[in-house]
N, C-alpha and C positions, 0 to 999 in steps of 0.2 A: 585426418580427423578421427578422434575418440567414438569411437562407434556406442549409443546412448545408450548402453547395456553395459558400458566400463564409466562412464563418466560417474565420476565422484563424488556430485553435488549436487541434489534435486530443484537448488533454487538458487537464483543468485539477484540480489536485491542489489539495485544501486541506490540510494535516498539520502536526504537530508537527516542528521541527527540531531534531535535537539532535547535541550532538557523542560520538562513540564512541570509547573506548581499549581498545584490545585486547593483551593480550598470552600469551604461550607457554606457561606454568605457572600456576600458584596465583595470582588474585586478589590477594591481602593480600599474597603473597612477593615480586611480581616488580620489579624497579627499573628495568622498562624498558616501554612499550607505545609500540601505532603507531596514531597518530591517523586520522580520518579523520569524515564527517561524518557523520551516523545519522538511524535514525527507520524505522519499517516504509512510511510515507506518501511518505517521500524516495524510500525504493528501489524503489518502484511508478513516480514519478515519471523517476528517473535510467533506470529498462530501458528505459521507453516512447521516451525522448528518446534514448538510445543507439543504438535501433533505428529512430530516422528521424523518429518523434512530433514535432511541434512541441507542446511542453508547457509551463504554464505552473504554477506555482506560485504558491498563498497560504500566507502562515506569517508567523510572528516570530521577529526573529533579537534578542537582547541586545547591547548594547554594551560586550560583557566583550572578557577577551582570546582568546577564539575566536573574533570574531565575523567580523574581516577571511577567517580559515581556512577559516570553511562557507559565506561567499557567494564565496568562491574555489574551490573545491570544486565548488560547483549551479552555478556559469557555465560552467565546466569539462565537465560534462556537458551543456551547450548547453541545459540549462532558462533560460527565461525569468523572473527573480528580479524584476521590475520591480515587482510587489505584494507582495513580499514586505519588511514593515516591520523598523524597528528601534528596538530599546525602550530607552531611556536608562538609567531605574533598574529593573532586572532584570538575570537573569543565563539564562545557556541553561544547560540540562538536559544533565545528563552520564549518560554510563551506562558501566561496567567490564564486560568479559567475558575469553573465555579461548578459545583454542584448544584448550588439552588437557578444557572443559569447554561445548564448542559449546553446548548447553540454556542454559546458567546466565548470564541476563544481570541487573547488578545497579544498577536505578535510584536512584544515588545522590542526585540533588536531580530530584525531583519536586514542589516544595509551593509554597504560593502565593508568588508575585515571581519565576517563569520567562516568559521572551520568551513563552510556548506562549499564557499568559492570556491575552495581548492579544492574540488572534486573537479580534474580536470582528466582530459582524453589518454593523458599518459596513465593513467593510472587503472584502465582496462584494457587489460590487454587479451590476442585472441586465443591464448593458453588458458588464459582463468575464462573465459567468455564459453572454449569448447568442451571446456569438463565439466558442465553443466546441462542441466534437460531442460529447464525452464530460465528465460532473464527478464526479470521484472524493473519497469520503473515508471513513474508519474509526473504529471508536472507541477508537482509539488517543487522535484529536483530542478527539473526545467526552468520554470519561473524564477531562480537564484539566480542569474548572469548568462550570457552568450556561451560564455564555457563548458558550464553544466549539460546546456541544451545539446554541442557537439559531442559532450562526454554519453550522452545519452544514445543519438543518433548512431555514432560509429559504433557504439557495442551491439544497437538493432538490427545496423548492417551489417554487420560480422556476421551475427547469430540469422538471419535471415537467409543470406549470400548461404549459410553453412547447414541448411533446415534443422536449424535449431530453436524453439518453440518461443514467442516473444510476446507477453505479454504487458497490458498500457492499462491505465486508468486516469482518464485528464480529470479527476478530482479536483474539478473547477474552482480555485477559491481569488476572487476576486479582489480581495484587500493585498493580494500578494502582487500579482499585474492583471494589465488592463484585458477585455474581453477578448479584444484583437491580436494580442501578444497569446492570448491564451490559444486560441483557434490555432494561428501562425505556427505554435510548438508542437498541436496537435498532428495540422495538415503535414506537417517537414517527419514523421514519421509512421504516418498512418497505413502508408504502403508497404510496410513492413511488418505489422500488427497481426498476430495470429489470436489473441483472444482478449477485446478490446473487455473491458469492464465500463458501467456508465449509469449514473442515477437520472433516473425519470420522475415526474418530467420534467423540475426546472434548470438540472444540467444540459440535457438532453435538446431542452427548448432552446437552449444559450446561443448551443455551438454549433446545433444541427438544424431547427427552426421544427422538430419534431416532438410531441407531447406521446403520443401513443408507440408503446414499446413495439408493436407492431412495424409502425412507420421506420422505426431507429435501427432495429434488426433490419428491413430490406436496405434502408441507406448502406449500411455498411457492410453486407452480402454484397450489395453491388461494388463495393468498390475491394473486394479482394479479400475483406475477414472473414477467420472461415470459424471462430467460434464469438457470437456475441451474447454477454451479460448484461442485462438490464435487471438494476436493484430499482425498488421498491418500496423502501423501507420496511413498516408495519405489514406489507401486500407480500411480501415476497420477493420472489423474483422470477423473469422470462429467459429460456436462454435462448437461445437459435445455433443450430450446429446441421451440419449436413444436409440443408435442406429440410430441416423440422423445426419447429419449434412447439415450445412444453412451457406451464406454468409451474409455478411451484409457488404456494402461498409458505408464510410461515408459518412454521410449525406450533402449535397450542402453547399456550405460556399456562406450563404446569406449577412456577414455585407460587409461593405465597407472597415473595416479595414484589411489588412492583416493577415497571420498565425502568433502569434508576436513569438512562442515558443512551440517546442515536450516535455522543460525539464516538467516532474513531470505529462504529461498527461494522460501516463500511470494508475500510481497510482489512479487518479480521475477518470479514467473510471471504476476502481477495485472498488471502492467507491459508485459509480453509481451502477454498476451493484449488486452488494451486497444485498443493499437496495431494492433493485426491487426483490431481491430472498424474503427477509428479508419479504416483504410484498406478499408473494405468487404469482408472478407472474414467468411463466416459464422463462428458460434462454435462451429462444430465444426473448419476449419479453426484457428481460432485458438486451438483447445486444444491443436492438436497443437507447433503453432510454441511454445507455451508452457511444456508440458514440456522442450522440449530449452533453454530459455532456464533453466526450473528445475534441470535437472541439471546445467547448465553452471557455475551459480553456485555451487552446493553442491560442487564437484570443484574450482573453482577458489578457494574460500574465503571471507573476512572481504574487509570494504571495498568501495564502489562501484566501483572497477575489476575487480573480478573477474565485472561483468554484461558479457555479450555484445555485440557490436554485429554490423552486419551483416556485415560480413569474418567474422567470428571464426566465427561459423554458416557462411559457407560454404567455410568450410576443416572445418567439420566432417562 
């Protein structure tokens, strides 16, 4: 085993990749959108590596006419695409959203013959698994097929088995599968889980029957995680690690411009705060770095450019 002082990669994302159109009005009206590449598992990926991360990415990409665009895109943000496959006959996952309806995002091809299937168990293997400090996945990934879920599992158990650091966010999204199915992907890897991520309350209410971050931190104390993040949105966030727990509100919103957008800031704070583990700093410090990485993206909108890098924070 690479002992975590040689290991080569601060983060290793498994996720769904998909391409995103966005545009300024009405879904169904608008004759114009602006591209760019997507996925809640990418934007976790893209913050960590913006901010310094040496990250690597697993996923599939299809050999449609997006496909040259989104591995132009992840190189761009200096992720390491080198596992990340490509599917001949398949097509990538597209999703429509809106500015004037930041909530409403509209997964148009989800079903089976997306690049996302063939994200299967051969394709993590426990060489690329142990020359990493952090493995991140969600069940974003999960929620794709049976496959995905074991490609998931066997990498937690790897990196688990190997104490190597594992962190989840069941980034509950409902339109993808059912609640049951969602819980099922949680529980089959929860024992494994070194720093669960989780929105409160009505994620939190879903899967765990708990509304107060209080309550959600002891659930999952008791059952073996030894660092929990409860976001917040606009509030913040609570973490619980070692027996404490800390609040952390967000930070002042100093620009002039408004909140433009909640979608995806989630993920960018997952991203943020990662990186901040990644580089030995506690997860109390790195809740704090994470907030400002999540307001910054929410103020500055839609698309992987609008996550911070380290200039950008310290000009703020």
């Amino acid at each position: 085993m690479i002992s975590v002082y040689d290991r080569e990669y601060d983060l290793l994302v498994i996720g769904e990749t998909m391409a995103e159109l966005t545009c300024e009005g009405d879904v169904v009206n608008s004759g114009s959108f602006k591209m760019d590449v997507g996925g809640a598992d990418v934007v976790v990926a893209a913050a960590a590596a913006r901010l310094g991360s040496k990250v690597r990415l697993i996923s599939a990409i299809a050999h449609d006419q997006f496909h040259g665009f989104i591995r132009e895109r992840l190189t761009a943000q200096k992720i390491d695409i080198s596992l990340v496959t490509t599917c001949q006959q398949s097509y990538n996952g597209i999703y429509f959203t809106s500015e004037k309806y930041p909530e409403y995002r509209e997964y148009l091809i989800h079903h089976p013959g997306t690049a996302s299937r063939h994200i299967i168990p051969t394709l993590v293997t426990p060489e690329y698994v142990e020359n990493t400090k952090i493995v991140y996945a969600s069940s974003e990934l999960q929620s794709v097929s049976p496959q995905t879920r074991r490609t998931i599992f066997n990498a937690f158990l790897f990196a688990h088995t190997n104490k190597i650091m594992v962190a989840y966010d069941p980034n509950l999204r409902l339109q993808r599968w059912s609640l049951d199915d969602a819980r099922e992907g949680l529980w089959s890897v929860l024992s494994l889980i070194d720093v669960f991520f989780i929105s409160c309350p009505q994620e939190s209410k879903a899967l765990f029957g708990y509304e107060r971050d209080i309550d959600v931190i002891g659930f999952l104390f008791n059952r073996g995680v030894g660092t929990v993040v409860v976001k917040k949105g606009a509030d913040g966030c609570v973490v619980g690690h070692a027996g404490s727990v800390k609040t952390f509100p967000q930070p002042e919103n100093k620009e002039v411009s408004p909140f433009k957008t909640p979608a995806l800031v989630g993920s960018a704070f997952n991203g943020a705060f990662l990186n901040s583990i990644a580089n030995g700093c506690d997860p109390f410090a790195a809740a704090e770095l994470a907030n400002s990485v999540a307001l910054f993206k929410g103020i500055k909108g839609w698309g992987i450019d609008s996550l911070p890098t380290v200039s950008d924070l310290r000009l703020e």
